[in-house]
C-alpha positions in Angstrom: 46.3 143.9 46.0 45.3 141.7 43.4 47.4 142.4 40.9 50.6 141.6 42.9 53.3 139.3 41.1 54.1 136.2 42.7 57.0 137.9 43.8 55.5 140.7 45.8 52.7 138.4 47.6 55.7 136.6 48.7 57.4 139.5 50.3 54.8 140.4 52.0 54.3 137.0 53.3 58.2 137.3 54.5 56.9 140.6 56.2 54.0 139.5 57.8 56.1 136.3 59.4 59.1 138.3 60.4 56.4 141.1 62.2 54.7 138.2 63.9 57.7 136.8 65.0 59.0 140.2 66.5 56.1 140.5 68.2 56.6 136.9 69.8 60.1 137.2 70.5 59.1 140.6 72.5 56.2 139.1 74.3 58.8 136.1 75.5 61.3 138.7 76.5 58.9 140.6 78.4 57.4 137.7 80.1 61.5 137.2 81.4 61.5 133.8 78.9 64.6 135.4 76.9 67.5 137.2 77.8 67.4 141.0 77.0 68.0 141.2 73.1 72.4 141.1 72.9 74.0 144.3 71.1 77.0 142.0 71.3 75.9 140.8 67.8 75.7 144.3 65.9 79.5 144.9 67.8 80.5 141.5 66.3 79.3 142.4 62.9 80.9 145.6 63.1 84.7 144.2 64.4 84.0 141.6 61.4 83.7 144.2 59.3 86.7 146.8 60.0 88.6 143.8 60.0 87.8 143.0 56.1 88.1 146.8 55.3 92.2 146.9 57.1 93.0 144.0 55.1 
């Protein structure tokens, strides 16, 4: 892994973060400290969507 450029160590960083932050947010919601994670966001996303594609 030495021979990583800049760019790459940096990803993984981003990976490493966002993987240790998962498994915090999980812990939180298991412990009841979080509501249950909301699908209401993907549906959001979605009607935001098929609303810019009938335009």
């Amino acid at each position: 892994m030495g021979d990583q450029s800049p760019k790459a160590k940096r990803t993984w960083e981003i990976y490493n973060i966002l993987g240790e932050h998962e498994a915090k947010m999980q812990q939180l919601e298991a412990e009841g400290k979080l509501p249950k994670a909301t699908p209401k966001k993907k549906r959001r996303v979605e009607q935001s969507e098929s609303s810019e594609d009938t335009k």
